[in-house]
VOGU-3710 file (C-alpha; in Angstrom, 3 decimals, decimal comma):
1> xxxxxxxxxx> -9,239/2,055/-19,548  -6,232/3,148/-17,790  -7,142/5,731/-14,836  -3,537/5,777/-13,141  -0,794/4,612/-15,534  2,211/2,363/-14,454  5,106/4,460/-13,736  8,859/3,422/-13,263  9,342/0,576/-10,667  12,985/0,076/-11,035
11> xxxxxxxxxx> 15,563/2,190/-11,827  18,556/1,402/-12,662  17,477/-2,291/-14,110  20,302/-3,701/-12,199  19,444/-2,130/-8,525  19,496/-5,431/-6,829  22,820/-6,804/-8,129  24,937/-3,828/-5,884  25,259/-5,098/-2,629  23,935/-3,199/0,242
21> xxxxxxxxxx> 27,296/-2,493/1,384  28,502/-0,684/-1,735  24,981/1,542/-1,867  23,097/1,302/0,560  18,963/1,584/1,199  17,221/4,551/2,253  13,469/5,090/2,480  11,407/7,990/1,508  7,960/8,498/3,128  6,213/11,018/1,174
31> xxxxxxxxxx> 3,638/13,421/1,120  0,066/11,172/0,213  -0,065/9,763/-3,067  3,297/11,427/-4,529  5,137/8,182/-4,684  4,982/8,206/-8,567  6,142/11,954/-8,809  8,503/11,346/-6,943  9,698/8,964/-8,627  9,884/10,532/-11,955
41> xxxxxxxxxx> 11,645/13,786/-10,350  14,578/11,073/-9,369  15,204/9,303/-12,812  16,477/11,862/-14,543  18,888/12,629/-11,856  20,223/8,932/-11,679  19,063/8,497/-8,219  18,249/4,436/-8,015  14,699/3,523/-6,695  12,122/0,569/-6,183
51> xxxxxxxxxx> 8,559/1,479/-6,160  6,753/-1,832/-5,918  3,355/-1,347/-7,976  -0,035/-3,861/-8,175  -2,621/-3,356/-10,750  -5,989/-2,417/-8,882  -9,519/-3,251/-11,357  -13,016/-1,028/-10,766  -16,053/-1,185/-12,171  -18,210/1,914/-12,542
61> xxxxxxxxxx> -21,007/2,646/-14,665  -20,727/-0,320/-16,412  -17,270/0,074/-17,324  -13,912/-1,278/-16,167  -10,745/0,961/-15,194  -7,409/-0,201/-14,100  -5,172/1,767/-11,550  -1,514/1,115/-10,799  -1,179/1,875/-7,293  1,872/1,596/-5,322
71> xxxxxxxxxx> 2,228/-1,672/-3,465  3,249/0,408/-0,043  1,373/3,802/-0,333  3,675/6,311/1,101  6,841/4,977/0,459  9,597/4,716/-2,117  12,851/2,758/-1,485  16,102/4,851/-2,534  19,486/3,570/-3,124  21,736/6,394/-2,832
81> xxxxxxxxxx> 24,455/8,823/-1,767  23,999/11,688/0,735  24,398/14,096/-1,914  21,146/12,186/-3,860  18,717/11,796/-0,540  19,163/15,792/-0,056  18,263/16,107/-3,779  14,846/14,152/-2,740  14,480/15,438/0,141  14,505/19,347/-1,977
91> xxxxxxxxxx> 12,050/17,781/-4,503  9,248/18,541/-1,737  7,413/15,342/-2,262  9,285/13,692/0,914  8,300/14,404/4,436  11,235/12,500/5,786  13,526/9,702/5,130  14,266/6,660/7,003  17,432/5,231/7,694  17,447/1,544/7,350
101> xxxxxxxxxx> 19,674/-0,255/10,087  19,680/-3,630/8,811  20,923/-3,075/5,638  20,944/-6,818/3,843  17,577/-7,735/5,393  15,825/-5,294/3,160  17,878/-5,937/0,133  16,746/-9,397/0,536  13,243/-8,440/0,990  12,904/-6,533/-1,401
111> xxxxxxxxxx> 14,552/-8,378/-4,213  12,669/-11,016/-3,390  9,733/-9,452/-4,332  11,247/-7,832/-6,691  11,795/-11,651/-8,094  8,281/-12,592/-7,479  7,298/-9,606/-10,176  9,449/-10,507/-12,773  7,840/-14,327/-12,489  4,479/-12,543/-12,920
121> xxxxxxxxxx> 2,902/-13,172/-9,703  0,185/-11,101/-8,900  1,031/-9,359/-6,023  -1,788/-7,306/-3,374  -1,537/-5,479/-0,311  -2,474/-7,786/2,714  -4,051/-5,972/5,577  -5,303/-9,047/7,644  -8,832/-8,388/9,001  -9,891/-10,105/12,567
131> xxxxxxxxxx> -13,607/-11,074/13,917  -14,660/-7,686/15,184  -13,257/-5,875/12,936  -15,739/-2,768/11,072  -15,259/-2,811/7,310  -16,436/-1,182/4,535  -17,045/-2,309/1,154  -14,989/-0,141/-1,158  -16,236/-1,616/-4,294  -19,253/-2,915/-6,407
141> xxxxxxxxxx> -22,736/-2,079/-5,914  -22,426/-2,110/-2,227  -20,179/0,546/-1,923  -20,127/2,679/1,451  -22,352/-0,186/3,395  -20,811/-0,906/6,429  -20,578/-4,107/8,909  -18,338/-5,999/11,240  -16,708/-9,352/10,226  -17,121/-12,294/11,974
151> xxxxxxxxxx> -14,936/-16,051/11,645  -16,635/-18,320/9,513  -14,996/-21,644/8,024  -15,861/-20,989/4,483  -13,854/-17,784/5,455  -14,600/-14,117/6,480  -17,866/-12,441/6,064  -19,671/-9,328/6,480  -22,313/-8,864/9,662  -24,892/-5,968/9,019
161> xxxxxxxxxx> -26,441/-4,552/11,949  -29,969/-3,212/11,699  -29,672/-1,500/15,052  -33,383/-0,579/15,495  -34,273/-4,439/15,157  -30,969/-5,647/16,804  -30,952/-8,223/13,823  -28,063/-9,136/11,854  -27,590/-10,292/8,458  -24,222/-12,006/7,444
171> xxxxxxxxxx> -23,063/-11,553/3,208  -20,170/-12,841/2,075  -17,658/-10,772/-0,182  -14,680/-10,940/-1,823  -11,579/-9,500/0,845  -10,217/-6,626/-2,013  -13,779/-5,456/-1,563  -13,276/-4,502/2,458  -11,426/-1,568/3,415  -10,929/-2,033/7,504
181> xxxxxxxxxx> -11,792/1,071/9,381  -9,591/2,429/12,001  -10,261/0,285/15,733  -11,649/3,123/18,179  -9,502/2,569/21,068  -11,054/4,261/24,416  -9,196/6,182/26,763  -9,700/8,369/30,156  -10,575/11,347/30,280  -11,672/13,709/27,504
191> xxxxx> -9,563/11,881/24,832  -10,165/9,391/22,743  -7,570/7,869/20,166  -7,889/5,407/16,673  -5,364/2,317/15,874
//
């Protein structure tokens, strides 16, 4: 069952065959989870876009949903005039846009993975997770437990702490099932800040 449909990706279908030069990129941070709003307030306007999407699969109650979630929350990329990033900017679903100074990089980028779409890879956000990092499990019947990973060969797994005991137990789970906390990062004084 569909919970978030898949919106527009590309528009027009030829984006990536205009060199940089001619049009160039712009990117549009927006306000949290308006990506695909924002996207559908620019079509009919002929404003060209590329908002990368990856299917995301949960189970719940016994039953399977599937969510198409933008492959970089937050952002859309915009090909356009200065006349059509004002026209986004009005739409109130942008909190700023970003001027991109290396102009072909990104076009190459992002046609690439553009490319990589088309050829049906499966594409998921990476967020690389180090020993020591606190996770938790965002899926399954373990939802909301919590732990710190630790380096294994076989690959990366989960530590609980039992504080009270000072006993661990390690469980291994599938990496789309860990969503990394933010690192606590201690400073002087009264203040204390996340990374």
């Amino acid at each position: 069952m569909p919970l978030l449909k898949r919106g527009p990706e590309v528009f027009p279908p030829g984006l990536f065959e205009v060199p940089p030069a001619v049009v160039p990129w712009t990117v549009a941070h927006t306000r949290s989870r308006q990506e695909k709003n924002l996207v559908r307030h620019l079509e009919p306007l002929s404003v060209s876009f590329y908002l990368p999407q990856h299917e995301k699969r949960t189970r719940r109650s016994g039953r399977d949903f599937i969510s198409y979630i933008p492959l970089f929350p937050g952002y859309v990329f915009l090909r356009c005039e200065p006349a059509a990033r004002a026209a986004a900017f009005r739409s109130g679903l942008v909190v700023r846009l970003l001027d991109v100074s290396d102009q072909e990089l990104l076009h190459e980028e992002l046609r690439q993975l553009r490319s990589l779409q088309e050829a049906g890879a499966i594409l998921t956000p990476f967020e690389p997770l180090v020993p020591g990092d606190v996770v938790t499990i965002a899926d399954g019947p373990f939802r909301g437990c919590r732990g710190r990973v630790v380096s294994e060969q076989s690959g990366l797994r989960l530590i609980v702490s039992i504080s009270m005991l000072r006993q661990n137990v390690a469980v291994e789970f599938d990496r789309s099932a860990l969503k990394r906390e933010p690192r606590r990062v201690e400073t002087r004084g009264n203040r204390s800040a996340v990374a």
